[in-house]
N, C-alpha and C positions, 0 to 999 in steps of 0.2 A: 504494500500500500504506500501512497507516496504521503508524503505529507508538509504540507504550508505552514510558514506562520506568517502574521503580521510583520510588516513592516513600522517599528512603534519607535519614532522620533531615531532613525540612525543618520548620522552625518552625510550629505552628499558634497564625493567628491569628483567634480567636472575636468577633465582634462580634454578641452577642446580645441581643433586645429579649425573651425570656424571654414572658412572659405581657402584656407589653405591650398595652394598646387600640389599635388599628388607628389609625394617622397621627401615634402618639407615637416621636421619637426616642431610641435606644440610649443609656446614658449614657456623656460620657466625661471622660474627668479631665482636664482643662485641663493640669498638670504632668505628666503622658505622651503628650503627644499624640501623634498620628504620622500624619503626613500621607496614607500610603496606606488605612491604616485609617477617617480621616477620610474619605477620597475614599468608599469603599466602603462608608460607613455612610450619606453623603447619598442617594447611588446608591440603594441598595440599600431607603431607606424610600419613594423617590420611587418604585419599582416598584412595593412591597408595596402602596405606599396606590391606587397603579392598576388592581388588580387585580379585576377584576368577570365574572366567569365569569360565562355563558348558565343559565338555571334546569337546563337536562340534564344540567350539572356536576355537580348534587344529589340529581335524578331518574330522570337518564337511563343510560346506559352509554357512558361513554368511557374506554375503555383506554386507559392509559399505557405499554404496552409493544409490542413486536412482534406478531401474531398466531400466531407460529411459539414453541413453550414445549416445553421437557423438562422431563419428569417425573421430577425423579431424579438421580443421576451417572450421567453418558453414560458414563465409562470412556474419554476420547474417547483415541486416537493423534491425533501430526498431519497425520496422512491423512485423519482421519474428521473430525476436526474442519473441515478447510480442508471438506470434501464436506458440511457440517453447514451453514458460513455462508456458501457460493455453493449450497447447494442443491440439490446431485445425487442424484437418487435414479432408482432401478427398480424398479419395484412387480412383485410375484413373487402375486399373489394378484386375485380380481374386486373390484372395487371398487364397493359399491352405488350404483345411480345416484339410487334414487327420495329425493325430501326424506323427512326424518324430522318428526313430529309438534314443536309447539313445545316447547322447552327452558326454563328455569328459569335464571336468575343467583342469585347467594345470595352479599349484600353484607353487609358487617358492619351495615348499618343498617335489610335490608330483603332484598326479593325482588324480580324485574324477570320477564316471561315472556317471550321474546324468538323469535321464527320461526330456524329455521337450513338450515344448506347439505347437500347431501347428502355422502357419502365421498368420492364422483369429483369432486364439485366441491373441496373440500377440499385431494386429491391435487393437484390441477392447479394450485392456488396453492403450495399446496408443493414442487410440483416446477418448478425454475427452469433445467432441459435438464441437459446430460450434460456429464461434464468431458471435458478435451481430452487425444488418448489420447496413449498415452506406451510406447515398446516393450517387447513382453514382459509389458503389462500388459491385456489384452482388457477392454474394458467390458460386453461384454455377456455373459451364461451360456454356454458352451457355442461358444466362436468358438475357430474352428482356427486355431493360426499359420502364417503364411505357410510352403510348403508341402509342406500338409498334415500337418503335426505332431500330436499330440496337444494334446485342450483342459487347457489350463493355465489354472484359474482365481486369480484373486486371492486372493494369502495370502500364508503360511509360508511355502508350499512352493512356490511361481511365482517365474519370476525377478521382480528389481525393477530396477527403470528405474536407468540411469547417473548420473541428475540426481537424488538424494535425497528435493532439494527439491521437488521435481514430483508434486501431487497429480495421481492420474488413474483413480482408484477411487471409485462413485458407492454411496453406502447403496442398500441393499437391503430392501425393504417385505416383511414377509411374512404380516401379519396387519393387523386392523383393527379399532377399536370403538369405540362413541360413549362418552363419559366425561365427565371434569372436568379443568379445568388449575385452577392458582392463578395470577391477573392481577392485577398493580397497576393499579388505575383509578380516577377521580376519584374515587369513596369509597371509597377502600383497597385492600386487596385482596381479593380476590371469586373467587369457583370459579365458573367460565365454561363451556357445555358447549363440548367439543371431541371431534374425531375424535385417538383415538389411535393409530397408528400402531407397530406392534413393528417393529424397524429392528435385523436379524442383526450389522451391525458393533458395536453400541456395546448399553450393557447399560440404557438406559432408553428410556420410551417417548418419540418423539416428536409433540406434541400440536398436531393444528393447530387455531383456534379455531371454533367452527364456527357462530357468531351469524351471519344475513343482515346483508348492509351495510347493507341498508334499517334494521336495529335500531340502528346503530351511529353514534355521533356526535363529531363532530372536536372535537378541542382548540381553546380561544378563541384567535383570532389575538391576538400579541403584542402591549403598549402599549407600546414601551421610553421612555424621556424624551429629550425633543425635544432634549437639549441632549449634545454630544456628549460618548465616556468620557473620563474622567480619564486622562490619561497613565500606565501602567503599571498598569488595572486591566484584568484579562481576563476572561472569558467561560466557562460553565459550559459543555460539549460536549453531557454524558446524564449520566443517573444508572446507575452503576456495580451498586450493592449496597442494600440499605436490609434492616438486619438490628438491630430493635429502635429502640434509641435511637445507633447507628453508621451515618452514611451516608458514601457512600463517589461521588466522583463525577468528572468528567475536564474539565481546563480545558483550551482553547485557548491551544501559551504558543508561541513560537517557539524555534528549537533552540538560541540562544545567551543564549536567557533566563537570568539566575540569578536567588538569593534569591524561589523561589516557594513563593507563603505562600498557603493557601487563605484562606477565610472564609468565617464564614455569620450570617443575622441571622435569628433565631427569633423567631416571635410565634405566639400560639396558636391563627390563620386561614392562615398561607403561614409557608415557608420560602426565605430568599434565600441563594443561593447565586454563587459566583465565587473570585476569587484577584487575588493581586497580585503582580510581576514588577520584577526590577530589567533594563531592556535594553541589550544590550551594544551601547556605543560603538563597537567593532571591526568588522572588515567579518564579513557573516554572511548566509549563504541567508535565502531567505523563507520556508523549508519549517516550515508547524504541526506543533508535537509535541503530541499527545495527553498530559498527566501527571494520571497518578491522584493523587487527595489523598483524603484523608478526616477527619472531625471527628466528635466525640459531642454528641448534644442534649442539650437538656436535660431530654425530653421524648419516648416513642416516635412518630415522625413520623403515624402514625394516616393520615386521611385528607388530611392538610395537602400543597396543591399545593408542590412544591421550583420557583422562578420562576429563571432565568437573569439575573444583575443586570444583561447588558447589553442582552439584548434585551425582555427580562421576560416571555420564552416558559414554560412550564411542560415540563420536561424529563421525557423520555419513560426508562423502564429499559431499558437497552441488553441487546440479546442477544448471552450471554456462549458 
């Protein structure tokens, strides 16, 4: 299980190359220095200057996010949620099978026409099988309790299981249409066609993307720098949020970390991203904490890839 905490009052520190030309360093004031800061600004330019994305970065369509997108506020409980990111679902309606004609992307820079999948194909990557049942709670429509009781469906009004915590109720599909989501993708973000999906528990749609893989192009494999990280510099996980000129993103820290400080260094072609840690001396598990940070640009991030300082992978927007 992964696990978050708050973000509660930790220091942010900016190390920004602003509008900088590509392979210039950040400046810094010799009478403040600061060592981790320092670490993560050499880092961090040796990444940016390595960055050289495939021409489809520019051309082509590569998404940066999951292919699964709501449309919306789900409204979620956390029933529907947990059923939301393992992916249970029961389709209550036919699902077309024939392809649909080619679709349209519409980039902020341009238009791509891209082949896509039909609904049931669709369905079938969206559906990731049934949760595990849980008493008193039937997954399927219409199933009698053991015997022969009356059908108690999932709600209100059914009992609920002993164990609170135990999701074991799957979304319910009950309609279908082909549409739009909004993707962050290597140039921005772009309305993608998708199958939309109406899903009775929760109050948006959920969108599955519906481009052929054949249309679809991976993210460049990481350059990170041959030499290894600085002691107490960590690791970008995903990108969280990107709302204007605030992004918001998850470091890899360990759970007896303290003093964790993000950081980021803007330039006007990429965005590096990571943080820095103070590690505790004391004895302490191995277990990664996920900790959300966030910082404001100086600059709405546009189409500019966000680069991981340690591996200088280009991070994907995490589905929330």
């Amino acid at each position: 299980m992964r696990r978050t905490a708050a973000l509660l009052g930790l220091p942010l520190l900016m190390i920004v190359a602003g509008c900088a030309p590509a392979g210039s360093d950040p400046a810094v004031d010799p009478v403040d220095s600061d060592p981790r800061r320092d670490a993560f600004a050499q880092r961090a330019t040796e990444v940016a200057d390595s960055w050289r994305p495939l021409p489809a970065w520019k051309s082509g369509y590569v998404p940066m996010q999951d292919p699964t997108v709501l449309v919306g506020d789900p409204g979620f409980t956390g029933e529907t949620k947990i059923a939301f990111l393992n992916g249970w679902y029961r389709d209550q309606v036919d699902l077309p099978v024939a392809q649909p004609a080619d679709g349209t992307i519409r980039f902020p820079d341009g238009t791509l026409t891209v082949p896509l999948v039909s609904a049931a194909t669709a369905y079938g990557q969206l559906d990731q099988g049934d949760p595990p049942p849980c008493d008193g709670r039937p997954k399927d429509p219409g199933t009698k309790l053991p015997g022969g009781g009356p059908t108690i469906e999932p709600g209100p009004d059914g009992p609920v299981s002993s164990n609170s915590q135990t999701a074991c109720v799957p979304l319910t599909v009950t309609a279908v249409k082909l549409g739009t989501a909004p993707v962050r993708t290597s140039r921005g973000e772009a309305q993608v066609p998708a199958w939309l999906f109406t899903v009775e528990e929760i109050t948006a749609p959920v969108a599955r993307l519906a481009v052929a893989p054949q249309a679809v192009t991976a993210p460049p494999e990481p350059a990170p720098p041959a030499r290894p990280a600085p002691e107490g510099l960590v690791g970008a996980q995903d990108v969280q949020s990107v709302n204007g000129t605030e992004l918001t993103w998850r470091l890899g820290v360990g759970s007896c970390d303290t003093g964790i400080t993000p950081m980021v260094q803007e330039r006007d072609d990429v965005v590096v991203v990571g943080g820095s840690v103070i590690r505790s001396t004391g004895v302490c598990n191995a277990m990664l904490k996920m900790e959300p940070v966030t910082a404001t640009l100086k600059a709405p991030l546009g189409d500019r890839p966000i680069l991981d300082v340690l591996t200088g992978a280009p991070l994907r927007l995490a589905t929330r």
